[in-house]
N, C-alpha and C positions, 0 to 999 in steps of 0.2 A: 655533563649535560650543559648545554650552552644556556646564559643566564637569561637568554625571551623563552627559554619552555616554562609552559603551564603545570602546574602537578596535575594530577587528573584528581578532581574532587570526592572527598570522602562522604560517598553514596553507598549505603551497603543496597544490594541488588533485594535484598530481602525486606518487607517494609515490617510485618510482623512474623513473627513464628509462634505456633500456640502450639506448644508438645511438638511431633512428627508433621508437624502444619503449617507449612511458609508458604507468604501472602508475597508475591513478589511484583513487583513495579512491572514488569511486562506484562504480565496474565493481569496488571489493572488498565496497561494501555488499553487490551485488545478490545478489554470490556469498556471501558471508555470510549474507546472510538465506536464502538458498535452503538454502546447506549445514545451519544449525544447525535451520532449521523442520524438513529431513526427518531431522534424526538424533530430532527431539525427535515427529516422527509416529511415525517406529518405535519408538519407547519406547510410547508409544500402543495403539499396534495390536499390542504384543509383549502388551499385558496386557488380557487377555480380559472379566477382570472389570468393566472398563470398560463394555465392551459389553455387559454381559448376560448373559456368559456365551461366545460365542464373537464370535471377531473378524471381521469381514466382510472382512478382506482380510490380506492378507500382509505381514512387509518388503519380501520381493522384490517385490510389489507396487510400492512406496512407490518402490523404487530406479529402476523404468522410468516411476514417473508423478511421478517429479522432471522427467527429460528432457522430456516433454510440457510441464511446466508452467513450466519454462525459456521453451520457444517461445511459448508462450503468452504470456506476463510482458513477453517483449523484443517480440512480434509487435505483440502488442493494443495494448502502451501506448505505442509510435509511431506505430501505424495512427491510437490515439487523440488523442494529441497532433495529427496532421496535420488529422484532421477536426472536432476541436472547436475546439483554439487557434490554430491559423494556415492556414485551409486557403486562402486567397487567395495567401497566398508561395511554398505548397508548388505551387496549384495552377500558379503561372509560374516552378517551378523545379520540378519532377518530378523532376528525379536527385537532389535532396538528398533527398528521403523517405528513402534507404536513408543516409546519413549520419550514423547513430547517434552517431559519436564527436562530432558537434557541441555535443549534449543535444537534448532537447525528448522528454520519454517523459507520459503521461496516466497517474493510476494507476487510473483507471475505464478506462479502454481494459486496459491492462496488466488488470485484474478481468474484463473481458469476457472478455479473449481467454484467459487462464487456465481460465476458467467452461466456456468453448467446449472446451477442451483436455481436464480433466479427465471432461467429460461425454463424450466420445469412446473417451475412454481408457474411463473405469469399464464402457461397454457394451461394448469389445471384450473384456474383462477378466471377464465376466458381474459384475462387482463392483457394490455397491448405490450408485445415485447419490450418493444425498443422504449417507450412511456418508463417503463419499470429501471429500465437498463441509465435511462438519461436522469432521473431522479436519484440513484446510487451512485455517478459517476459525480453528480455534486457531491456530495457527502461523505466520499470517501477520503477527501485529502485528510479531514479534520482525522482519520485512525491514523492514515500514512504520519500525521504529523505527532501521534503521538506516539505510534510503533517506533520511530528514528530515536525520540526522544529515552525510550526505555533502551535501545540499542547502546545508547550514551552512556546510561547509569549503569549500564551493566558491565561497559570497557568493553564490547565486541565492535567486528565490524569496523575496526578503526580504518585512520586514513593512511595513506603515505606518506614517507618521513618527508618534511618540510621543516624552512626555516624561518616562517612567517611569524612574527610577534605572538598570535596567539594558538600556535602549536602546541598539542599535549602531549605527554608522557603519560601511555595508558597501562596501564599495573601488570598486564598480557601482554604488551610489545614492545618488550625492549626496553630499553635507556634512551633510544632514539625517538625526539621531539616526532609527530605526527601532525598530518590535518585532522582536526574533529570534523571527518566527513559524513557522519551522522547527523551532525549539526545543521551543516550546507543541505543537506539530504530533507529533514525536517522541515526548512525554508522554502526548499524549490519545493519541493514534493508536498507539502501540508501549508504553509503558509501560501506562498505567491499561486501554487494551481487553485488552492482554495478562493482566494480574490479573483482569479481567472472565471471559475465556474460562478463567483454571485455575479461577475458580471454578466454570464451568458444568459443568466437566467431575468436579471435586469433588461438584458436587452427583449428577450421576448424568446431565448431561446427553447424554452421546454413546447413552446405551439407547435416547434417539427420536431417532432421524433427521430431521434438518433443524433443530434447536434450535441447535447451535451453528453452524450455516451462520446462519440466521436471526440470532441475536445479533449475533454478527457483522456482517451487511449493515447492522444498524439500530444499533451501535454506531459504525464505523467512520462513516455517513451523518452521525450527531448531531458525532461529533468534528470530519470534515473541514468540516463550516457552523459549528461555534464558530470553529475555525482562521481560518476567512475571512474574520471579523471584525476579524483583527488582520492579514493577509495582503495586501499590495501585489496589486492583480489585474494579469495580464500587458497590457502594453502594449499589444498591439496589440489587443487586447480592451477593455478599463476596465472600468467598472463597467455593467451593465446596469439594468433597469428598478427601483425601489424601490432602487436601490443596492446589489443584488444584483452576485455573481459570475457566472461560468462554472463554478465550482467546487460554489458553492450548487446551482445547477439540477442536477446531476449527481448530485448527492448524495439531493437531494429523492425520486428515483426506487427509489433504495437502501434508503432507512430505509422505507420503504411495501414493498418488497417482502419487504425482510429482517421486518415485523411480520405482513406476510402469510403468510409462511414458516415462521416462529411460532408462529402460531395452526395454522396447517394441521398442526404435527408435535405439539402439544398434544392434538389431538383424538382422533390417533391413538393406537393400545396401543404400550406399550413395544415395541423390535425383540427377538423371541425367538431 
């Protein structure tokens, strides 16, 4: 092991065990990012000005399309995980699909299935799509940034072997140094999109509807394809065509919709 690798720090994945009962540092990201994005939505939507003048929805709003977007989160991004990164193993093992405690979550699946949730919610709610859709897309780096960071303590998801001063040796891949591209991941993806989004909202962006959804899509798109460059792709995948991911193609679709999405709330007048 060349003398700049990092040990990979002594984090046990598990924070307590009480009996048959482990409390694990992911299942506190998720709930973490869920908890702090919706107290930082109702902050949001408590202040009108933001919007123009009046808020298109409520806290109590916010408090029952947590719940939705719960389901949505855990649904999508297994469902996705199954059908994009292993669906040959799932397909000759069908009872693990619901095996969540195993791992294997997609966070474009987990975004679909959110997507699907809250576009549900907001029309049974008479609440304005795109309003609901631009308010989540602020508030989402703050999970993404803490989903990477559980990705960390856990040694998954590592990066590619590298020979950069702070390179890790993660307890699951080998003797060969890595990027901590979960790290990078947590930065671009939770920190910097996060500063992206208080800007837009700074600047006046929540008055159109779909600009901070839009950002978002095409922020998030751009970060998780840098990420994938320093990113180990899953095994039972590797690398596809041009030396592409599975991660890249997913993402591809994201950033075109999210500029699409863009331009189309651009054209529009401010929401009155």
């Amino acid at each position: 092991m060349p003398t700049f690798a990092l040990p990979f720090p002594a984090i046990d994945p598990v924070l307590v065990q009480l009996g048959p009962l482990a409390v694990r540092w992911y299942a506190l990201a998720y709930i973490a990012g869920l908890v702090i994005g919706w107290l930082l939505a109702r902050m949001l939507v408590a202040r009108p000005s933001l919007w123009g003048g009046t808020s298109p929805m409520t806290p109590q709003d916010l408090d029952d399309a947590l719940f939705w977007a719960t389901l949505g989160v855990i649904l999508g991004g297994r469902l996705g995980y199954v059908l994009f990164y292993n669906p040959a193993y799932f397909a000759a093992n069908p009872a693990d699909i619901v095996a969540v405690w195993k791992g294997g979550m997609s966070f474009h699946g987990g975004l679909a299935g959110t997507l699907v949730a809250l576009v549900l919610f907001a029309r049974a709610r008479g609440i304005r799509v795109m309003s609901l859709l631009d308010v989540s897309g602020v508030v989402a780096p703050i999970g993404l940034f803490f989903g990477r960071i559980a990705n960390f303590i856990n040694g998954e998801l590592w990066g590619r072997p590298a020979d950069v001063p702070w390179a890790v040796v993660f307890p699951h891949g080998g003797p060969v140094p890595r990027h901590p591209s979960q790290l990078y991941e947590a930065a671009l993806e939770g920190i910097v999109l996060f500063v992206v989004m208080l800007a837009v909202v700074r600047l006046g962006g929540l008055k159109r509807p779909g600009v901070a959804a839009g950002i978002f899509g095409m922020g998030y798109g751009i970060s998780r394809i840098i990420g994938e460059f320093f990113r180990e792709p899953d095994a039972q995948l590797g690398y596809l065509a041009f030396g592409t991911t599975m991660g890249m193609w997913l993402s591809v679709p994201l950033v075109v919709a999210g500029a699409g999405l863009l331009l189309y709330a651009l054209k529009r007048k401010p929401a009155a």
